[in-house]
C-alpha positions in Angstrom: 114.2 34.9 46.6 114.9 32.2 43.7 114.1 28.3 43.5 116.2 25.3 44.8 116.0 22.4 43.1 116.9 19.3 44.7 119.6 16.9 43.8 118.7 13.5 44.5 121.7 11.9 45.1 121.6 13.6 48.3 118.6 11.3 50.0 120.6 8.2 48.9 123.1 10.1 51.6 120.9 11.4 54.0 119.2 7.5 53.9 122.3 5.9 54.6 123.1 8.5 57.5 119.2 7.6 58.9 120.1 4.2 58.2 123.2 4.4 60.3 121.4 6.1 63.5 119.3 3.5 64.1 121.7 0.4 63.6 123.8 2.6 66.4 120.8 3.2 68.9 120.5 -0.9 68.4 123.9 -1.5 69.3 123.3 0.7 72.0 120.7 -1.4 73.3 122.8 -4.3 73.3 124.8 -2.6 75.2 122.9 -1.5 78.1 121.7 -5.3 78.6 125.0 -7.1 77.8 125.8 -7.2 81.4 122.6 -8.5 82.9 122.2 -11.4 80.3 122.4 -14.9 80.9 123.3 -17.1 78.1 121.1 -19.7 79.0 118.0 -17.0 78.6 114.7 -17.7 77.3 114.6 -15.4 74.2 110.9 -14.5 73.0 109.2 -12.6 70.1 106.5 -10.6 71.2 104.2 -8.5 69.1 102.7 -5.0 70.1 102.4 -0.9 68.9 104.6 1.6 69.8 103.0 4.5 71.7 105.9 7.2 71.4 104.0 9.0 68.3 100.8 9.0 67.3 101.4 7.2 63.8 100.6 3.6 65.3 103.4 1.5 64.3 103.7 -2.1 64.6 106.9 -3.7 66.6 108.5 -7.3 67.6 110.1 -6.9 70.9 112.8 -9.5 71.1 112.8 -10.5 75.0 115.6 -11.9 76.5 115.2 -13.1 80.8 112.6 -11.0 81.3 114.5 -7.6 79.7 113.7 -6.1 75.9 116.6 -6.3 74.3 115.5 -5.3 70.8 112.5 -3.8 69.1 112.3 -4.8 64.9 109.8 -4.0 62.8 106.8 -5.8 62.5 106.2 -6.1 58.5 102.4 -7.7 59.1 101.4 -3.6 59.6 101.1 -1.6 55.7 100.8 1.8 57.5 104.4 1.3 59.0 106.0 0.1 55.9 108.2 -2.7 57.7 110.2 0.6 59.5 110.8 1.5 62.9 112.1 4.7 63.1 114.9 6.1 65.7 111.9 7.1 68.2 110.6 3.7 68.3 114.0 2.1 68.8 114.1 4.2 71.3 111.0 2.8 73.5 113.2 0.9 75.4 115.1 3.4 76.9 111.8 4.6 77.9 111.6 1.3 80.5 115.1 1.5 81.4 115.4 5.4 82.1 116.7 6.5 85.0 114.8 10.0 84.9 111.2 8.0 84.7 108.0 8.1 87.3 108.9 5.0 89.4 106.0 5.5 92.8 103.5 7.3 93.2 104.3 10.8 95.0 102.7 13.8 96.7 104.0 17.2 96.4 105.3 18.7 100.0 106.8 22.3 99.4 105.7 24.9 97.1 104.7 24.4 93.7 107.4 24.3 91.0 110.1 23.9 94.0 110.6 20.1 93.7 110.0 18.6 97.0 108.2 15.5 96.7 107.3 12.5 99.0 107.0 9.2 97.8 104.2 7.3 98.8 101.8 4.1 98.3 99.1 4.0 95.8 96.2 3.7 98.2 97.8 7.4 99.9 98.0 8.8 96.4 94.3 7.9 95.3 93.2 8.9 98.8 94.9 12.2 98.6 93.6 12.5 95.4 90.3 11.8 95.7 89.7 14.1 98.9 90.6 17.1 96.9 88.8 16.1 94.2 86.1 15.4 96.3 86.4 19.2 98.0 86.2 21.0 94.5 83.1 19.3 93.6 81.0 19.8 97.2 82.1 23.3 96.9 81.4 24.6 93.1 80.1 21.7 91.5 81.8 18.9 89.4 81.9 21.4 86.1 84.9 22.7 88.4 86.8 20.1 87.2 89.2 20.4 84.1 90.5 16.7 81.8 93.0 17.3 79.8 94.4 14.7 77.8 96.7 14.0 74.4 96.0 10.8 72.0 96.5 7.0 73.8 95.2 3.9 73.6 93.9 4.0 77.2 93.0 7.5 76.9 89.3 6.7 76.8 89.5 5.6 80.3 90.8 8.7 81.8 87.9 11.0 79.6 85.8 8.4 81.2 86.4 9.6 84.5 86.4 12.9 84.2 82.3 12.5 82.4 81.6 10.2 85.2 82.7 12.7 87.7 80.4 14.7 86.3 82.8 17.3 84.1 81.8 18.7 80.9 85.4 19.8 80.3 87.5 17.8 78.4 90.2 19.4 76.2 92.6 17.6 74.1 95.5 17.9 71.9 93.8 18.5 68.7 92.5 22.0 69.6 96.4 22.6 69.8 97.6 20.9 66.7 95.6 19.5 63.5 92.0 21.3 64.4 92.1 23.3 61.6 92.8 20.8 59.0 90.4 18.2 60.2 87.6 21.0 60.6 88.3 22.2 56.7 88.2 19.4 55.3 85.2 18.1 57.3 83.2 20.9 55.9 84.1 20.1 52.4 84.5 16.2 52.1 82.2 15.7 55.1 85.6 13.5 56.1 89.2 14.1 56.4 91.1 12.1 53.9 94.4 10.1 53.5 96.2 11.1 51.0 98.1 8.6 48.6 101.6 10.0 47.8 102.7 7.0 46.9 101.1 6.8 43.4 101.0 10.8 43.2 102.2 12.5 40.2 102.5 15.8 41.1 102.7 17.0 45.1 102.4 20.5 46.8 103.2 20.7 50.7 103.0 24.1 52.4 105.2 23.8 55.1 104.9 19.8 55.8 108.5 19.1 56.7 107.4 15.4 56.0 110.9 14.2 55.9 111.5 15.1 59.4 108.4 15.5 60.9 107.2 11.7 60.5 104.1 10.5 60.1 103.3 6.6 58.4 102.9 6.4 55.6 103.4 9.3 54.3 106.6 9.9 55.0 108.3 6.5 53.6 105.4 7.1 50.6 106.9 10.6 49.8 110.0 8.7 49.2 108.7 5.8 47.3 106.6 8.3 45.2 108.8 11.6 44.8 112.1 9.9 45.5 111.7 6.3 43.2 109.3 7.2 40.5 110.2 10.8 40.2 107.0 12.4 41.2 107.6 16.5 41.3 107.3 17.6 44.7 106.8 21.0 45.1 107.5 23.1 48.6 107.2 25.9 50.3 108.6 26.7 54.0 109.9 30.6 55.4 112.7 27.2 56.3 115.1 25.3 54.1 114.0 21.8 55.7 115.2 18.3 54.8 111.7 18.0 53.1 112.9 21.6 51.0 116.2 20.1 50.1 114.7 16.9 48.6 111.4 18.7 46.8 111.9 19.9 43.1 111.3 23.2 43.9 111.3 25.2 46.7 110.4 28.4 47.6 110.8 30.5 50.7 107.3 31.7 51.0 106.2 35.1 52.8 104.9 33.9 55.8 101.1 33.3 56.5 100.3 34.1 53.0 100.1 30.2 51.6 96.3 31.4 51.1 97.1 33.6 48.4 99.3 31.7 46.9 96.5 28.7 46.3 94.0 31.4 45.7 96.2 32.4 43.0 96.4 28.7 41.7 92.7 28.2 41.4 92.4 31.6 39.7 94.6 30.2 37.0 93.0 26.8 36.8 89.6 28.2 36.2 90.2 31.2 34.1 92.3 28.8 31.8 89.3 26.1 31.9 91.5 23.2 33.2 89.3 22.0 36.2 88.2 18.4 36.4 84.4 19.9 34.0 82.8 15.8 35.1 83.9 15.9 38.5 82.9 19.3 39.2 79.9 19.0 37.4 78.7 15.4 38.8 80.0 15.8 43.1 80.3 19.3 43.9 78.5 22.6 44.9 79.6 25.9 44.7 81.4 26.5 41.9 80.3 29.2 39.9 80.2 30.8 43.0 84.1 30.3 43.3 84.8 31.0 39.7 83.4 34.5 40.6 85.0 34.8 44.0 88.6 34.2 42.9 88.6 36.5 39.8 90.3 39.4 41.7 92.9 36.3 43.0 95.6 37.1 40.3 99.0 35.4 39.9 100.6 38.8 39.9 98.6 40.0 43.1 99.3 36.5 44.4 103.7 37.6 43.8 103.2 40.6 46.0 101.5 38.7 48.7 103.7 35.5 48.4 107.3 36.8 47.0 107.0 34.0 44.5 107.1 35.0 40.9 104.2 35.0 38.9 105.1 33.1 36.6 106.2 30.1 38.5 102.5 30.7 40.1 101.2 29.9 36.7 103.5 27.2 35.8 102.6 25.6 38.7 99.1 25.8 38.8 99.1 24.1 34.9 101.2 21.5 35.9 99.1 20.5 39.0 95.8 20.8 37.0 97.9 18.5 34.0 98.5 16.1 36.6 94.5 16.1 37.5 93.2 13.0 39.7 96.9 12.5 40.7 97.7 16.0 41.7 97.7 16.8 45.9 97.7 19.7 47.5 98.9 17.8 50.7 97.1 18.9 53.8 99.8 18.4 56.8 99.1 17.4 60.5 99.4 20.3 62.7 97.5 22.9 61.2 98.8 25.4 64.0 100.1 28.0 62.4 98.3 31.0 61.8 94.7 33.2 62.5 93.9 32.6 59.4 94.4 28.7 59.0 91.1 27.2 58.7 90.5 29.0 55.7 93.5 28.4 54.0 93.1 24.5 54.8 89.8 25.0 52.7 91.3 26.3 50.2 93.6 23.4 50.1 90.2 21.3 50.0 88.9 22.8 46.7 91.7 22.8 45.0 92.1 19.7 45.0 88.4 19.2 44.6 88.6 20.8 41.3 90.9 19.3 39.4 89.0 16.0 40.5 91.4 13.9 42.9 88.5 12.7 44.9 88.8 8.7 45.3 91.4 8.4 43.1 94.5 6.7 42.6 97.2 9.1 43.6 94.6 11.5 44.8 92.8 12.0 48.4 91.1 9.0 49.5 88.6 8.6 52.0 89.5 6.6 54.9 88.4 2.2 54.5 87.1 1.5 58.3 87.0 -2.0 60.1 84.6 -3.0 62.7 85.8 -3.4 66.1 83.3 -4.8 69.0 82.8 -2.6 72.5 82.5 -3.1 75.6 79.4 -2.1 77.4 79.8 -0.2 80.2 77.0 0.9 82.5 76.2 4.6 81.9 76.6 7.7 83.7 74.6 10.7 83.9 76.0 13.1 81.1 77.6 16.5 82.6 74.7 19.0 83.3 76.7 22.1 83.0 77.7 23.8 80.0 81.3 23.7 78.7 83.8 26.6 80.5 85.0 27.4 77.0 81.5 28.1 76.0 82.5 26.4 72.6 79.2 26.4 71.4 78.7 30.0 70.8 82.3 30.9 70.4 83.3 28.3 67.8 79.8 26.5 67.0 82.2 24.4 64.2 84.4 23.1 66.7 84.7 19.7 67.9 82.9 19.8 70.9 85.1 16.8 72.6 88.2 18.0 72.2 87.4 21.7 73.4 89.4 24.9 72.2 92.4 25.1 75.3 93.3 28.7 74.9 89.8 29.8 75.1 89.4 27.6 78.0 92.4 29.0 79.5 91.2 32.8 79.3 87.8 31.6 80.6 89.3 30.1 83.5 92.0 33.1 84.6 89.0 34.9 84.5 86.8 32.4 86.6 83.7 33.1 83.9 81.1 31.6 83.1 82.4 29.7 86.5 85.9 28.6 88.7 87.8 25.9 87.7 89.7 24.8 90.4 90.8 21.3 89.6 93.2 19.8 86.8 93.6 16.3 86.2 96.1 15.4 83.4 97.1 12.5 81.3 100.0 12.1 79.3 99.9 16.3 78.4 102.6 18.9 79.1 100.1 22.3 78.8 103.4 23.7 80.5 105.4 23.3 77.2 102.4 22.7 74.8 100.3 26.1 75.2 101.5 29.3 74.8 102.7 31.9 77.0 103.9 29.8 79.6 103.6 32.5 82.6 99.9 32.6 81.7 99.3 28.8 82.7 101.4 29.2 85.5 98.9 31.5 86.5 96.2 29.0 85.8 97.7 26.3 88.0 98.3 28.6 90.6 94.7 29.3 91.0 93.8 25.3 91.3 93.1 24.0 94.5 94.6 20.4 93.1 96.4 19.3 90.4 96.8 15.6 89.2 99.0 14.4 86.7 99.1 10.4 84.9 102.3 10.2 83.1 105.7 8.0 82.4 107.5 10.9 83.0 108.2 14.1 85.8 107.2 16.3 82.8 106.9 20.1 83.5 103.4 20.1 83.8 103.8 16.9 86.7 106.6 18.9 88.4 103.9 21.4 89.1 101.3 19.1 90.4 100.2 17.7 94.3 100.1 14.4 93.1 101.7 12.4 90.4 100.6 8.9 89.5 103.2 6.8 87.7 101.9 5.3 83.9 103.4 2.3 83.3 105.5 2.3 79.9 103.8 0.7 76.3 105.9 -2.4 76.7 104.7 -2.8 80.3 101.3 -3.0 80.2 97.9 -4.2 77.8 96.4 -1.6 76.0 92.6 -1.3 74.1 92.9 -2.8 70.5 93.0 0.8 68.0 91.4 0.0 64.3 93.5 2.6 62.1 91.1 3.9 59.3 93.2 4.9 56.0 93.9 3.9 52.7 95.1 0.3 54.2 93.1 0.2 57.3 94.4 -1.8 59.8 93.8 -3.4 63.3 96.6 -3.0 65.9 96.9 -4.9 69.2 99.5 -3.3 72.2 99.8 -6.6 74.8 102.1 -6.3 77.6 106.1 -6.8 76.6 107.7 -7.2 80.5 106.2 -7.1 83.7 106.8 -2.9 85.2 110.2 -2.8 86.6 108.8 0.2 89.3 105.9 0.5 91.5 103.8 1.7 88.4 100.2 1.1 86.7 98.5 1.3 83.6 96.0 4.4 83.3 92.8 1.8 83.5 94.0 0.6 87.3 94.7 4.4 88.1 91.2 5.4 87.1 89.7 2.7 88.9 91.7 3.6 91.6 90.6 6.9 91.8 86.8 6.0 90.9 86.6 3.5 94.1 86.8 6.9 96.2 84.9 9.0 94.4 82.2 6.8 94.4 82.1 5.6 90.7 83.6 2.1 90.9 80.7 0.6 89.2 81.3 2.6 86.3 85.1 1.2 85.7 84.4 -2.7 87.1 86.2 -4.6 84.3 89.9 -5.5 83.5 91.7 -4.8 80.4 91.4 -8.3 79.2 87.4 -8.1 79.8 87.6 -4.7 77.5 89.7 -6.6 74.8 87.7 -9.8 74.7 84.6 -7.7 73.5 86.9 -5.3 70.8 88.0 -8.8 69.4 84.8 -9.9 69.2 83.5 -8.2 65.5 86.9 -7.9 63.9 86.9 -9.5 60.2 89.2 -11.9 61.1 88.8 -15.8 62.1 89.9 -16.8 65.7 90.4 -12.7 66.5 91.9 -13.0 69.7 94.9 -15.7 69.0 95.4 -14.0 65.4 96.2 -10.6 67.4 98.1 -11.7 70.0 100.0 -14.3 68.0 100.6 -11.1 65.6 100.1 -7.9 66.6 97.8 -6.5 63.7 95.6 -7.7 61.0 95.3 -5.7 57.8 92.8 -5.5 54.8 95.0 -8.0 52.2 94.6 -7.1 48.9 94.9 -3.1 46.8 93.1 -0.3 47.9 90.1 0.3 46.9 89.0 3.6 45.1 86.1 5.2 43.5 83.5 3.8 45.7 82.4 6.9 46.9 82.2 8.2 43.0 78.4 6.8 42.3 75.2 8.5 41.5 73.7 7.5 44.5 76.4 8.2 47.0 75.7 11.6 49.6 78.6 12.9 51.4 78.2 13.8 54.6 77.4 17.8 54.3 74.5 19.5 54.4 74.0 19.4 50.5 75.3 15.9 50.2 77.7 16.7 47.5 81.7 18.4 48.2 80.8 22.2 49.1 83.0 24.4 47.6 80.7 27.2 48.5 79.6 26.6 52.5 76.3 27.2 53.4 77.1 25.8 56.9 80.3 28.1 57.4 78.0 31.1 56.1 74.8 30.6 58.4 77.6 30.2 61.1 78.6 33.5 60.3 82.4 32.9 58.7 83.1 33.7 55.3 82.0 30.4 52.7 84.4 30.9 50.2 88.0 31.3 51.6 88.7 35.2 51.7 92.3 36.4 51.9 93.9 39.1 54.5 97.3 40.2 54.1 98.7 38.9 57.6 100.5 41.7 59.9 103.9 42.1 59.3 106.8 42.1 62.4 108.1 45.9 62.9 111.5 46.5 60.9 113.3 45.9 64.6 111.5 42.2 65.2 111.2 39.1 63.8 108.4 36.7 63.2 109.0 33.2 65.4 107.9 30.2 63.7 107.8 27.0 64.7 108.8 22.9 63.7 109.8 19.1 64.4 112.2 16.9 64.0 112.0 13.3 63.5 113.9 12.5 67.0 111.2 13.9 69.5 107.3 13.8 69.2 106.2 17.5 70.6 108.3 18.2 74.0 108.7 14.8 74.4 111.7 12.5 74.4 114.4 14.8 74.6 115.0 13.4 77.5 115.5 10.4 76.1 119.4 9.6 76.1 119.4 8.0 72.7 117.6 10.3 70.8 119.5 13.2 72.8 122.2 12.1 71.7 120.6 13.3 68.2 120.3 16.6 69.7 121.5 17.7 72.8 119.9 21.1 72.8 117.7 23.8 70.5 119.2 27.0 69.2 117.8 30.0 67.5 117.9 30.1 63.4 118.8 33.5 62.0 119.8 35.0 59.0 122.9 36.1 58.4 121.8 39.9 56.9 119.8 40.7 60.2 122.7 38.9 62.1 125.0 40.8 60.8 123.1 44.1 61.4 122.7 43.2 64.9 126.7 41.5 65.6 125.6 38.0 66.0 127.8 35.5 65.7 127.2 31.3 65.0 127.4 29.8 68.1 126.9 32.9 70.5 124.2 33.3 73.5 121.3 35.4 72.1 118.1 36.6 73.9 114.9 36.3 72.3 112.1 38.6 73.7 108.1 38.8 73.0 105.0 40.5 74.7 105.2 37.7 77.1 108.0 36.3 78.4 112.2 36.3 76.9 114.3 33.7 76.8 118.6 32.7 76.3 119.5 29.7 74.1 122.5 29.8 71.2 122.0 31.5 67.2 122.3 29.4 64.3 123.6 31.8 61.9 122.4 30.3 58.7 120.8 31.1 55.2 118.5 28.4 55.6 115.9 31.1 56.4 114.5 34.1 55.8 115.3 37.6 56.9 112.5 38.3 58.4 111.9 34.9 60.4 114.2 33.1 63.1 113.0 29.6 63.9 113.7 27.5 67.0 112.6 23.4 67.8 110.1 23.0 70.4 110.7 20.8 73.5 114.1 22.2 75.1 114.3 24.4 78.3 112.7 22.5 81.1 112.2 23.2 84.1 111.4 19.6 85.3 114.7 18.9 87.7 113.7 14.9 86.9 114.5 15.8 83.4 118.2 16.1 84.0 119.0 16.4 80.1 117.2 18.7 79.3 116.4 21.0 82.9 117.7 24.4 81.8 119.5 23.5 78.4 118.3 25.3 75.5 115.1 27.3 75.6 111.4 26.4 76.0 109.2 28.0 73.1 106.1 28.5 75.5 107.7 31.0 77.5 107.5 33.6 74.1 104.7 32.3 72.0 101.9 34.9 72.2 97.8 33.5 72.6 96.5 33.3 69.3 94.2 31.2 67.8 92.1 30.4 64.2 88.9 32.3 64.2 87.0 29.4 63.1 88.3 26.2 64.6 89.8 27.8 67.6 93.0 26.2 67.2 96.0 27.6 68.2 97.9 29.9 66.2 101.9 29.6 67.3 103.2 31.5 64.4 101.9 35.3 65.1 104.4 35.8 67.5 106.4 38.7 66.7 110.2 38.3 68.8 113.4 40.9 69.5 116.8 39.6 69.2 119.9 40.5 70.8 122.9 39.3 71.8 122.8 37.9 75.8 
């Protein structure tokens, strides 16, 4: 398949169209509060952080009698670029939904069925607590399962769940960006930022960066591709908004990116264009690698990848040309395949070797600020080991955010030990692991089930008890120092007062800690907790400056090459950047990255793959009513050859069939992807009733996906699902 190049009038186009979504959902907001508003109102600017994606973004909410009428941009925040995107726009329709967790309520018919009673906080924690209480006198408190997904008050809730005594926390990493972190961990010692803004030459394997958002890269692949004519080059099975703006793209053979880079560094080494210094002064391992990739040919590489070799080779010389400014960008969710760890390594040296390390337009270790703590009194750490016995399975893996499929098998099996409680914050596992009838399974052998959250997501609709969060804007949060290339300090202070009978997480911990005995553990309030944060930030008068603005930053340029000294170790086991791993080899994985052809789908199947859009963060928001009205439901992208062969037509009813589970949404007859791929956007098809945009429309991509996950980092691996399609 050939090369696209991009024409760049087209962004001016697509900008304007972006441009024009968000000045709509503000007039929408408008709107809604024009006929509650009072012109004699008292109209105030306050600062905070918006919570509905992880990237941390600083906001003014204009406040108007007590209602938000508008959220703007706070420019004070360099991550965030002085933008607000349409999901944060969008937080206010969050406070004013209709659809959102307004009491607390206990479940009184079956599970899944959607009979509910509503009742006061002191029944819910007492409910709660009894049956917590009941799981840990009868198999112990390791019975107890925490899940959780990233939040500024999420340290209170993994609190909890230590205090109780659990050892098993599991977060969202192990489900999304485990892989990368982990590779580049065992390189750099450190993940690094990565500065496409002063980039000259950029790779991305499957980073749809110009819909899957993440500050600042996003905005800084457009100020550094888009302005000043940096060559982006990008591969995706998908023709993405990121594909149609990139110099060149190609549709790559799935899960075979590893070959492709191998193929790269082959080229750079053979044809002696590696950084010599660089490689010479800060790394390990490289003789070792020279060896390693010499059977790693361009022309093996074109049968593995379907990209020419000669493009390979072009490629690889233009990259190493570009040296210190050259990035092989890493991505965010590293989810994708068996195989990923080790193809996020070889990312890692790559760019190692051409000597982008602390460099202008390179990768750039993270600048940190201090932050003071809070000093809690301590609890006995959890005496039991971990139920996904991490240690021996995945001795790499971060220990504190678990591996969740693992887990999962470990508990349907009930070794080493039964779980039988599950106590959830702000995480849909319904819609967020695979093979949905396999957690049902799971939650149909708790005993309880808990869940903290805004919203009735799936995962609440199956639960005995569900404690209403209140929304970002209603409540105080912990103050969040942002390490990067322009660290930052952000401050989320309460906006309103909660329109509902809600709480923040903090007061529904200590709630639940008073009856289980572990009050003195949570015996603060959020202002206590923020006093002492302020306390060692770099800033004069730290409380008034952050609450008068929302975030301080580092003024000035960043600062690079400070890591580049004789004297300076990077944290690995040899102190320098390991190309070759001795830690990866005494842990028994491979310490050079070795490649295996991935399994192909049978000529009668299709490989499912997976992506985002900028609208909705994971399953999340689609019920929002002004992002749906972005996207009112998912369909299923196919081919038009394989359509053809199998009569389906744009627009008709399709079912899609795995190992595991099928499912009914619409085809997207389209040339936008390969043959032997179909696609489809994650968060539709739920089966939430209090999600009444999105109960039923579309399909859910849990329900197909098949358990897989890396063998190294244990993270999940959502594209080795091979699906049958047919018209419904």
């Amino acid at each position: 398949m050939g090369t696209i190049r991009m024409d760049r009038r087209l962004f001016l186009k697509s900008a304007g169209a972006t441009a024009g979504a968000v000045a709509a959902t503000q007039v929408g907001c408008l709107r809604y509060f024009k006929k509650g508003r009072s012109s004699a109102a008292e109209t105030k600017e306050i600062p905070t952080t918006c919570e509905l994606c992880p990237n941390k973004c600083s906001a003014i909410a204009v406040v108007e009698g007590g209602f938000v009428r508008k959220l703007n941009p706070n420019p004070e925040n360099p991550k965030s670029r002085d933008m607000l995107c349409a999901r944060g726009n969008a937080a206010i329709k969050q406070v004013y939904d209709p659809d959102r967790l307004k009491q607390p309520m206990i479940r009184v018919g079956a599970r899944g069925e959607g009979k509910w009673k509503p009742v006061s906080w002191d029944e819910a924690f007492d409910f709660a607590a009894k049956k917590l209480s009941e799981v840990k006198d009868k198999y112990g408190p390791e019975a107890s399962l925490w899940s959780s997904t990233e939040g500024f008050q999420e340290v209170f809730f993994k609190n909890l769940g230590l205090a109780f005594g659990s050892p098993n926390l599991v977060r969202h990493p192990t489900l999304c960006l485990a892989s990368v972190n982990l590779a580049y961990s065992a390189t750099f010692g450190t993940v690094p930022s990565f500065d496409l803004l002063n980039s000259k030459f950029v790779i991305m394997s499957g980073a749809n960066r110009f819909e899957s958002i993440i500050t600042p890269d996003t905005m800084d692949l457009i100020g550094g591709v888009m302005e000043r004519k940096a060559k982006l080059v990008y591969l995706d099975p998908r023709f993405t908004v990121t594909a149609a703006k990139a110099d060149e793209w190609y549709p790559i053979k799935p899960g075979t990116d590893l070959a492709f880079i191998l193929a790269m560094i082959h080229v750079i080494i053979a044809e002696n264009r590696h950084s010599k210094d660089f490689v010479a002064a800060y790394t390990t391992g490289f003789e070792q690698l020279a060896e390693h990739v010499k059977q790693y040919t361009p022309e093996w590489a074109e049968k593995e990848t379907e990209i020419p070799a000669r493009d390979i080779v072009r490629i690889a010389r233009e990259f190493a040309d570009a040296g210190a400014r050259a990035l092989y960008y890493a991505g965010r969710r590293s989810s994708w395949y068996q195989n990923d760890f080790q193809m996020r390594r070889a990312q890692a040296i790559l760019n190692a070797i051409v000597g982008n390390w602390d460099q202008m337009g390179g990768m750039v270790p993270n600048a940190k600020l201090p932050k003071g703590e809070f000093l809690f009194m301590p609890w006995d750490e959890p005496k039991a080991p971990r139920v996904d016995e991490i240690k021996t399975a995945f001795p790499l893996a971060a220990a504190g955010d678990g591996v969740y499929l693992k887990l999962r098998e470990n508990v349907l099996s009930g070794k080493p030990y039964p779980v039988k409680a599950w106590m959830v914050y702000k995480q849909d596992p319904m819609n967020s692991l695979p093979d949905q009838a396999k957690t049902l399974k799971m939650i149909e052998q708790m005993d309880f089930i808990g869940v903290i959250d805004v919203q009735m997501s799936d995962m609440a609709w199956y639960a005995d008890v569900v404690f209403p969060e209140s929304a970002y804007l209603e409540r105080t949060d912990p103050v969040e120092v942002m390490p990067g290339i322009w660290p930052a300090v952000v401050y989320r202070q309460q906006v309103v007062k909660p329109i509902h009978d809600t709480k923040p997480n903090l007061e529904i911990v200590q709630g639940l800690a008073k009856r289980l005995g572990l009050g003195d553990y949570f015996d603060y309030t959020i202002e206590q907790w923020v006093e002492a944060e302020f306390k060692d930030l770099p800033i004069p008068m730290a409380a008034e400056h952050m609450k008068k603005h929302g975030v301080w930053a580092a003024s000035g340029q960043p600062s690079y090459g400070k890591t580049l000294t004789p004297d300076h170790r990077f944290v690995t086991k040899t102190g320098k950047i390991e190309i070759f791993s001795e830690r990866l080899q005494e842990a028994g994985y491979d310490p050079l990255p070795v490649y295996t052809a991935p399994v192909q789908p049978p000529g009668d199947r299709f490989r499912l793959i997976l992506g985002r859009v900028g609208y909705f963060t994971h399953a999340n928001q689609s019920n929002n009513v002004w992002l749906h009205e972005f996207m009112k439901e998912n369909d299923l992208w196919i081919n038009p050859k394989p359509a053809g062969r199998l009569g389906i037509k744009d627009g008709a009813f399709v079912s899609v069939a795995s190992s595991v589970g099928s499912v009914k949404l619409k085809a997207r007859v389209t040339e936008e992807i390969r043959p032997d791929c179909v696609f489809m956007l994650h968060g539709f098809g739920k089966k939430s009733k209090m999600q009444s945009l999105v109960y039923n429309v579309g399909a859910s991509d849990a329900v197909i996906l098949e358990t897989a996950w890396d063998k190294v980092s244990g993270n999940a691996a959502f594209h080795e699902t091979f699906v049958k399609v047919a018209n419904a």
